[in-house]
MIKE-264245 format. One record per residue (C-alpha): x, y, z; residue in three letters. Coordinates in steps of 0.001 Angstrom, whole numbers, plus 500000, padded with zeros to 6 digits. Example, Ala and Ser with C-alpha at 12.3 -4.5 7.8 and 13.67 -1.06 7.14 Angstrom:
<recs>
+--------+--------+--------+-----+
|   east |  north |     up |  aa |
+--------+--------+--------+-----+
| 512300 | 495500 | 507800 | ALA |
| 513670 | 498940 | 507140 | SER |
+--------+--------+--------+-----+
</recs>
This chain:
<recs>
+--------+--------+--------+-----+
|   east |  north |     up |  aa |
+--------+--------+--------+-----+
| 521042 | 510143 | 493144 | UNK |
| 519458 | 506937 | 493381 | UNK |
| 515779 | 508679 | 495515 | UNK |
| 515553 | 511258 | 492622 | UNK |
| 515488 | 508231 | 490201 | UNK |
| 513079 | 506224 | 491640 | UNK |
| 510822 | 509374 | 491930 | UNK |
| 511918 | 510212 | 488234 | UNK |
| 510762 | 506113 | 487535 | UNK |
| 507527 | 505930 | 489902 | UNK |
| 506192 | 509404 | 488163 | UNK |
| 507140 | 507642 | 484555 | UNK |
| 505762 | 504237 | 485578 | UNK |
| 502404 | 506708 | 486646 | UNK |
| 502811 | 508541 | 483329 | UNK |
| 502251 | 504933 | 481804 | UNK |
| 499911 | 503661 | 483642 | UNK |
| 497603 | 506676 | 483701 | UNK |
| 497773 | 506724 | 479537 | UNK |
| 496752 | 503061 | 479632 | UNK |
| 494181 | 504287 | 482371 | UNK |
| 495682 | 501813 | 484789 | UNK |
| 497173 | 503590 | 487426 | UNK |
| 497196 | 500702 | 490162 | UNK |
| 496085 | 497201 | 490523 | UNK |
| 492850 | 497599 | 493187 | UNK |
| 490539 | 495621 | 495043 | UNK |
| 486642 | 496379 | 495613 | UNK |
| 485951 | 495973 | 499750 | UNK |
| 484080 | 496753 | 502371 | UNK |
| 485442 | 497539 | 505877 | UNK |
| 484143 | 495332 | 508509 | UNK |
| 486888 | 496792 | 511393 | UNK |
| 484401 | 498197 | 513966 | UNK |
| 486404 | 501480 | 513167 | UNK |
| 486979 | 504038 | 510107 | UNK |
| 490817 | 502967 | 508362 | UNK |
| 492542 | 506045 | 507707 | UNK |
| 494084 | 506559 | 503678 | UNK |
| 496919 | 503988 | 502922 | UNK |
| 496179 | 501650 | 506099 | UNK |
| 497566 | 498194 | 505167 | UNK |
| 494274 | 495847 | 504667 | UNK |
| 493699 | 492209 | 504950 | UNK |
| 491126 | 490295 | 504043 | UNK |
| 489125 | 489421 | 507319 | UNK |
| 486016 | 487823 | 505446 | UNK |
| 483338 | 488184 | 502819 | UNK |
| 480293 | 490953 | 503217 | UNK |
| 478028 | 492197 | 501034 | UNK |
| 479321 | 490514 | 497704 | UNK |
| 483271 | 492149 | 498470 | UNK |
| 486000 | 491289 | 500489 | UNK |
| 485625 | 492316 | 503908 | UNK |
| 488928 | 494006 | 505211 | UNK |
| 490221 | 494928 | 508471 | UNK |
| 494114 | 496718 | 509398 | UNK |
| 496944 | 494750 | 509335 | UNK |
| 499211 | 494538 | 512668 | UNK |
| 502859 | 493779 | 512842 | UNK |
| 502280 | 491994 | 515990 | UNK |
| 499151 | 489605 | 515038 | UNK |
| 500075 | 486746 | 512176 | UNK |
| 496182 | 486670 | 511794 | UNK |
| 496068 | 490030 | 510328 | UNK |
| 498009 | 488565 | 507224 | UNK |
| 499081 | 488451 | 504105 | UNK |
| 498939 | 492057 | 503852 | UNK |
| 496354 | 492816 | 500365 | UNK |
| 497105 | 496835 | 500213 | UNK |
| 496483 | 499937 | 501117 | UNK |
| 493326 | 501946 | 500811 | UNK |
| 492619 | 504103 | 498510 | UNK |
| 490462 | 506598 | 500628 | UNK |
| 489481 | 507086 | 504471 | UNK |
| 486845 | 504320 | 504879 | UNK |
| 483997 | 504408 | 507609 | UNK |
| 483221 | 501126 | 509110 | UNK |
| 480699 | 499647 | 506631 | UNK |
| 480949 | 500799 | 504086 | UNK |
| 482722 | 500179 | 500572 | UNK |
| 485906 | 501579 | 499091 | UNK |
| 489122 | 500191 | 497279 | UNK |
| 492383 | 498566 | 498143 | UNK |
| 494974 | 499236 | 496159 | UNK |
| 496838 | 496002 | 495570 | UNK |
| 499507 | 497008 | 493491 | UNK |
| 500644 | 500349 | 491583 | UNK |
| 500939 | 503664 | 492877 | UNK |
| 498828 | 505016 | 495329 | UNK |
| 499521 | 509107 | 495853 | UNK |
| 498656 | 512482 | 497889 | UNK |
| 499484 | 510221 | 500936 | UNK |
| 501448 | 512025 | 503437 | UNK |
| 505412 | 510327 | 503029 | UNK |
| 506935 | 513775 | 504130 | UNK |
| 508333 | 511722 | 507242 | UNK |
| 509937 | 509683 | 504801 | UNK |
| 512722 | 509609 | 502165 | UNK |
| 511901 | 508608 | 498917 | UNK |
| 513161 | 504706 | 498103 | UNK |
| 512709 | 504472 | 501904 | UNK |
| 510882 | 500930 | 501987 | UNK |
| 507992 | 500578 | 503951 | UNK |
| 506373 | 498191 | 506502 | UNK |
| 503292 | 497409 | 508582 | UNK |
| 503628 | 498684 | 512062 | UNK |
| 502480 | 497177 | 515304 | UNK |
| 499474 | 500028 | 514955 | UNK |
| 498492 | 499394 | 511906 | UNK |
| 499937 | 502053 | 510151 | UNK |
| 503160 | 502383 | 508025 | UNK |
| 506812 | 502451 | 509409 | UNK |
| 510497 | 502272 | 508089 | UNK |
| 511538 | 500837 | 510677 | UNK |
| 511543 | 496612 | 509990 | UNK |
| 509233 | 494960 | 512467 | UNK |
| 510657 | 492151 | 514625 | UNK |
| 507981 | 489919 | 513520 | UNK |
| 509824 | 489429 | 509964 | UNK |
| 506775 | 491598 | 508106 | UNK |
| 507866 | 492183 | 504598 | UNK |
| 507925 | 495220 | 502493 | UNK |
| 504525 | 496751 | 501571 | UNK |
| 505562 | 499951 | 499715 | UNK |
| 508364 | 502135 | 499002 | UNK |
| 507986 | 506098 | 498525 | UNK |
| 508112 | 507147 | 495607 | UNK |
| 507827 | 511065 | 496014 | UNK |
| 508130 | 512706 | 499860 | UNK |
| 505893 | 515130 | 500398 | UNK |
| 502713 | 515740 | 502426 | UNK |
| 501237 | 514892 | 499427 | UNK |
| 503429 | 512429 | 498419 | UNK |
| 503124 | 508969 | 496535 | UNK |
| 504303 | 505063 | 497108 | UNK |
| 504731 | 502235 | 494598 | UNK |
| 502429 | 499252 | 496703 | UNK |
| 503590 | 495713 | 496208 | UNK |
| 502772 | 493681 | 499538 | UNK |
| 504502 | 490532 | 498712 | UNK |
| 505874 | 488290 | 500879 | UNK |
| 509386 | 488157 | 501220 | UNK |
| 510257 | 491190 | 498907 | UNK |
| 508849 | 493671 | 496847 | UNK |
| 507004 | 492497 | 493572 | UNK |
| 506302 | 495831 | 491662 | UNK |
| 510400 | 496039 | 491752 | UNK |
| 510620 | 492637 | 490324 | UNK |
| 508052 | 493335 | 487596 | UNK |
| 509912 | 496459 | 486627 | UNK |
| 513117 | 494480 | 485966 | UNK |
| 510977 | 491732 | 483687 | UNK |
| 509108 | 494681 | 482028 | UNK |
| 505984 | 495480 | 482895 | UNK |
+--------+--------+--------+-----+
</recs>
């Protein structure tokens, strides 16, 4: 069962990472949207505020809006700071509409989607565990999932 072994791996990989008190690969930002970004938008980096990267959603539909940096840690209100999490596992997000292994893309709103967008965007996350409080392994890299890649070359 290939999902219950990637869940087995992501909560091992976690295991590891936590230990080493390294759970993910993050960012310091601020978000200069105009709006609050929910938890796990997908983030760019739309300019420089305040001593941190200023970040704003990505959109399927709008090349501007990328490379794709992460997702966000937290719910952040226009303005102010928070962190992007870059790489690693970011969890109690809700993937319960998801399958775990189900990879992951920016959607034309700005949020996350299975479903590939026509626009070529690459793979941002995959779940790890579905559940309304459920976890992904980020690795927004273009043309393919990095985290995977680093896996197979040891971490």
């Amino acid at each position: 069962n290939i999902h219950a072994d990637i869940q087995d791996m992501a909560e091992r990989i976690n295991d590891l990472l936590t230990a080493l008190q390294v759970p993910y690969l993050s960012l310091d930002i601020i978000n200069n949207s105009g709006s609050t970004l929910a938890k796990g938008t997908p983030v760019y980096i739309s300019g420089y505020l305040n001593d941190r990267s200023a970040v704003s959603k990505c959109d399927a539909d709008d090349i501007n809006t990328f490379p794709c940096i992460g997702l966000l840690k937290t719910e952040l209100v226009d303005g102010t700071v928070g962190v992007a999490v870059v790489a690693g596992l970011l969890e109690n997000i809700n993937t319960s509409s998801f399958t775990s292994g189900t990879k992951l893309y920016v959607s034309s709103s700005g949020t996350l989607t299975n479903v590939k967008p026509s626009s070529g965007s690459s793979v941002v996350a995959i779940v790890a565990k579905s559940n309304t409080s459920g976890s992904v392994l980020v690795a927004p890299i273009k043309g393919g999932n990095g985290t995977w890649g680093s896996l197979k070359n040891g971490i």
